[in-house]
Every structure is written in C-alpha cells, then in structure tokens.
C-alpha positions in Angstrom: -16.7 21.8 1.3 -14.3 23.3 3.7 -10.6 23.4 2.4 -8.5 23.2 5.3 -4.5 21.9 6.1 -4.4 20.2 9.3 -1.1 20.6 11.0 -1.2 18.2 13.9 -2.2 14.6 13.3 -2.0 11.4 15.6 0.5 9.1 14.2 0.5 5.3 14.4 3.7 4.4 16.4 6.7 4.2 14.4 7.9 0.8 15.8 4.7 -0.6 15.2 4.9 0.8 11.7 8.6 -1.0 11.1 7.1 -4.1 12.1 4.8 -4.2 10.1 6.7 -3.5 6.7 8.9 -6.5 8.2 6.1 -8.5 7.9 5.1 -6.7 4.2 1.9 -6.4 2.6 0.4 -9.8 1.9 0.7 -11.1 5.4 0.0 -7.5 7.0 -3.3 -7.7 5.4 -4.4 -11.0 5.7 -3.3 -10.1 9.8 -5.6 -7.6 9.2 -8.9 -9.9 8.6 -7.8 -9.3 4.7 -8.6 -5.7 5.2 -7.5 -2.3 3.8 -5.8 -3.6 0.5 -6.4 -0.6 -2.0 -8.0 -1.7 -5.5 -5.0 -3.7 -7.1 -4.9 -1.0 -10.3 -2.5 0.8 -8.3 1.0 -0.7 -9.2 4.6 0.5 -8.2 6.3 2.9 -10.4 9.1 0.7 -10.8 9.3 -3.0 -9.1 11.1 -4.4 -5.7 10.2 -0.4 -3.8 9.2 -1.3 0.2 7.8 1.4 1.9 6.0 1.6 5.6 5.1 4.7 7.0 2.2 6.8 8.4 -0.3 8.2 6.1 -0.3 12.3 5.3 -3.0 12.6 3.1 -4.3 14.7 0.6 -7.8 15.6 -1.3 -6.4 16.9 -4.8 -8.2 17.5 -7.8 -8.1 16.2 -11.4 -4.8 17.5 -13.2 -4.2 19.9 -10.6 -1.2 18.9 -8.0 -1.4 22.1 -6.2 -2.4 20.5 -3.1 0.5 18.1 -3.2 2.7 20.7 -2.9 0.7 22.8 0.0 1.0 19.0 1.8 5.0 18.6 1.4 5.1 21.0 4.1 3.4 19.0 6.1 5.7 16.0 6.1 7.9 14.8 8.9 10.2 11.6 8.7 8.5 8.1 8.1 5.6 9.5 6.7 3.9 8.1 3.5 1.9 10.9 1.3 -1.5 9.6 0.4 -3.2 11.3 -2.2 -6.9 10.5 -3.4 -8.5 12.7 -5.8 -12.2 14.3 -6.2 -12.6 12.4 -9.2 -10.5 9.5 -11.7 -7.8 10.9 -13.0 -4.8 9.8 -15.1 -2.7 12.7 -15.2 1.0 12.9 -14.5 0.7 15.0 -10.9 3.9 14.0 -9.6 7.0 14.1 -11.0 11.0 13.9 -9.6 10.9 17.6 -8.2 8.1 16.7 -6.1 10.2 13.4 -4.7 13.2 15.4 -4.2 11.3 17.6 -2.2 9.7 14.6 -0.1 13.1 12.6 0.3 14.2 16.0 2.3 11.7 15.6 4.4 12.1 12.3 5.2 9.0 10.9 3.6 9.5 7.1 2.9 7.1 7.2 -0.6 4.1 8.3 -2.4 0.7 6.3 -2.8 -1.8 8.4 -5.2 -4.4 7.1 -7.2 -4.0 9.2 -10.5 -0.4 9.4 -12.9 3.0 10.1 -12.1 5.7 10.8 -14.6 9.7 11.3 -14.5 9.5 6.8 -14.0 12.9 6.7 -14.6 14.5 9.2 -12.4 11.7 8.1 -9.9 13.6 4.4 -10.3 17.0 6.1 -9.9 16.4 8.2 -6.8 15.3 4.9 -5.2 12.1 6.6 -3.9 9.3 4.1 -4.1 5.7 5.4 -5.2 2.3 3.7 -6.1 -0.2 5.1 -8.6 -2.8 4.1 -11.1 -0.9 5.1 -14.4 2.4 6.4 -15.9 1.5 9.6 -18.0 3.6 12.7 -18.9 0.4 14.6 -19.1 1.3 17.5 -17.4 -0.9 19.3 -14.3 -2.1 22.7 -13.1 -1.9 24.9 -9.6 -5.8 26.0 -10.6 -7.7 24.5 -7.1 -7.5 24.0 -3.8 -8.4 21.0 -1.6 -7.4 19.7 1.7 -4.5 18.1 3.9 -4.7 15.7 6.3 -8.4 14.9 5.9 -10.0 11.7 5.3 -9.4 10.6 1.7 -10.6 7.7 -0.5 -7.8 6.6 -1.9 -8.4 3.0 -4.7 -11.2 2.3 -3.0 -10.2 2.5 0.5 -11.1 5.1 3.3 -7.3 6.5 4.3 -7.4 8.1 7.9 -3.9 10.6 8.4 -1.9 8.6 11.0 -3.1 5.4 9.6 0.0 2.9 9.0 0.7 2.1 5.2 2.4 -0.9 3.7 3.6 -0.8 0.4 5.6 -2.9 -1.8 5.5 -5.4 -5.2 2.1 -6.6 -3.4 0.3 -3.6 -3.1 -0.7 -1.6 -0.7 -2.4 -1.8 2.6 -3.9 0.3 5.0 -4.2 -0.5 8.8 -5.7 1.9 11.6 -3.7 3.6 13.6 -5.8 1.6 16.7 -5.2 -1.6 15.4 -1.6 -1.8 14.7 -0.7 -3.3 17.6 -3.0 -6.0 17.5 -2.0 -6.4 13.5 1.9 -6.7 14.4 0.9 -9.4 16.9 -1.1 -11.1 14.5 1.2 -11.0 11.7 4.4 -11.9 13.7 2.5 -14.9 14.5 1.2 -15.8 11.2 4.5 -15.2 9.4 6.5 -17.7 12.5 4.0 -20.2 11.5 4.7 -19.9 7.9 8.4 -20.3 8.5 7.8 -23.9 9.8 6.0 -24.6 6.9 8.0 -23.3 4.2 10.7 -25.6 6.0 8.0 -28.3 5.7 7.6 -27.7 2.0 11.1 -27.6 1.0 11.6 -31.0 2.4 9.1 -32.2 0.0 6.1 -32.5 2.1 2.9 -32.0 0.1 0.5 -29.4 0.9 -2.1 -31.6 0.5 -1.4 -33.3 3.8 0.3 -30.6 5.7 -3.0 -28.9 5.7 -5.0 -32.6 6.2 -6.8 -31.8 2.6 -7.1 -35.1 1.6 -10.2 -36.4 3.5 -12.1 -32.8 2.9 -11.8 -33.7 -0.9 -13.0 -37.2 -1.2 -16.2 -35.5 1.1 -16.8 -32.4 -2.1 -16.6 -35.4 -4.9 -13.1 -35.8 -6.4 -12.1 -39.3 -7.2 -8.3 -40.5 -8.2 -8.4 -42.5 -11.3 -5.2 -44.2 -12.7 -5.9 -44.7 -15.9 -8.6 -42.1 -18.0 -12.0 -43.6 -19.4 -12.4 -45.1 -22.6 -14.2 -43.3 -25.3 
C-alpha cells in the first residue's frame, strides 16, 4: 500500500456544515435516509461536546500515533480529524498535547476509533473528541500510514471533505454531495417536529397525533378494562 499525505482536499461547504450541527446528529442522520451513523461503541470523551466540521482523515496503525501527528499539519479551521486504524485497537493515541496542537489549528474535534487518554484535561480544554475507549496505554512513532485517504472509521467509509456531526448522539457522516440536500431535509424534519413537541406538551397523545389507533386494532391489540380471571 501506498503511504501518501494529501495536501488539497475538497471540502463540504462550511455553511452547509453549521447547519447541519444546528440540526445535530439524530435528526442529521435520519435526514440522511438513517445513513452514516458510526457503530455506537464510539462515545464522547466526556458528555454535552458538539462538534461539526469537515472530515481530515487518517489511516494510523495499532499503538502507533505517528500519523496523527504527520496529519495535524494538515488541518485548517472547522475541520474534524478522523482517524480509523489498520486494525482494532484500544490504545491511548491521543492525548492533551495532540488537542492543543489541533485547537491551534482551528480543528473543532477528534473522532478515532481506538483510545484516548489525558480525559480530564481533554474535558477542561473544552475540546470535544469521540473514541472507542479511555486507556493510558501509551503509543509509538514506529509506522507510517496515510492522510487524507479514504478510511473506515466504526464501521463507516469516511471520505476527507465529508461533513461530520458529533455530539452526546454519536456521530454521523454525510457526503460532501449531499449536504445540501441533508440540510434541506433536516431543516424540514426538525420545523415539523417543533409543531409537535408543542402538540405534546399540551397533552396530546402520540397515539393520535400520529392516527395509531386504527393501525393497532388491525395487528391484534384489544383494550380490556378489567384483567381475566384465573
């Protein structure tokens, strides 16, 4: 396999990319057809972190975070660093030094499906990341991989440019060609569930705001008011 950095990469727009973290993960995706949403083992680092941004991405190998450093260079404001590895991994390949280093850069958070460590100060910088575990298993600079290639990333294929939406949800991936279509779907979708949250709090039942009730008594369930005798 070739290792190669790739220095120029088609972003998805950044405006597109704000509206979409507006909208935030759950409705994003299900905007999305209820694609992209990486395998839900990846969890945030420490809870109520947003993030939207375009994807840099980076092929790393077990226990070696070499690569993420080769990829900090190739940040730029509103990015998101993606990093899938060659194969599972739980080490600890990112730490508070790496963030300080992506915070200068302008990077908006880290998604990488092995370990991070330094939790704490990761919590107390207020830069939001995403990974698979927290270990203080510590990593080597031993072999090289590739930046801004395709990447697999929990189980979903991450494109650099690709939008990314992160927060207590998950995380979910969107193409950089269908972002504007996503945003139009998910501005709708989240309108729609305004009037009926107001719907709900007014003490309308689900059960009829979405006309359940007939589509019930057709699968079998019967109302009984008192249960059956013994």
């Amino acid at each position: 396999m070739k290792n190669v950095v790739i220095r120029n990469i088609k972003r998805t727009d950044a405006e597109l990319v704000k509206r979409l973290g507006a909208l935030g993960v759950a409705t994003a995706h299900e905007a999305y057809g209820r694609h992209g949403l990486m395998k839900p083992y990846l969890r945030p680092v420490w809870a109520g972190g947003e993030a939207a941004g375009t994807a840099v991405t980076v092929l790393a190998h077990p226990g070696d975070n070499w690569m993420i450093h080769v990829a900090v260079e190739q940040c730029k404001p509103g990015d998101i660093l993606v990093v899938g590895c060659s194969a599972d991994n739980t080490d600890g390949m990112f730490g508070d030094l790496l963030a300080t280093s992506l915070m200068a850069r302008g990077v908006r958070g880290l998604v990488i499906d092995a370990g991070v460590r330094d939790a704490k100060s990761l919590r107390e910088m207020g830069f939001p990341v995403w990974s698979k575990a927290i270990s203080a298993k510590g990593t080597v600079k031993a072999t090289v991989g590739s930046v801004n290639v395709p990447v697999v990333c929990a189980g979903i294929n991450v494109i650099p440019g690709d939008a990314v939406v992160a927060d207590d949800d998950g995380v979910v991936v969107i193409r950089r060609k269908d972002a504007a279509d996503v945003v139009a779907k998910g501005e709708k979708r989240a309108a729609d569930e305004d009037g009926k949250r107001k719907q709900l709090a007014e003490g309308k039942l689900g059960l009829d705001m979405y006309n359940m009730r007939e589509a019930l008594a057709k699968a079998g369930l019967v109302y009984v008011d008192e249960p059956e005798d013994d």
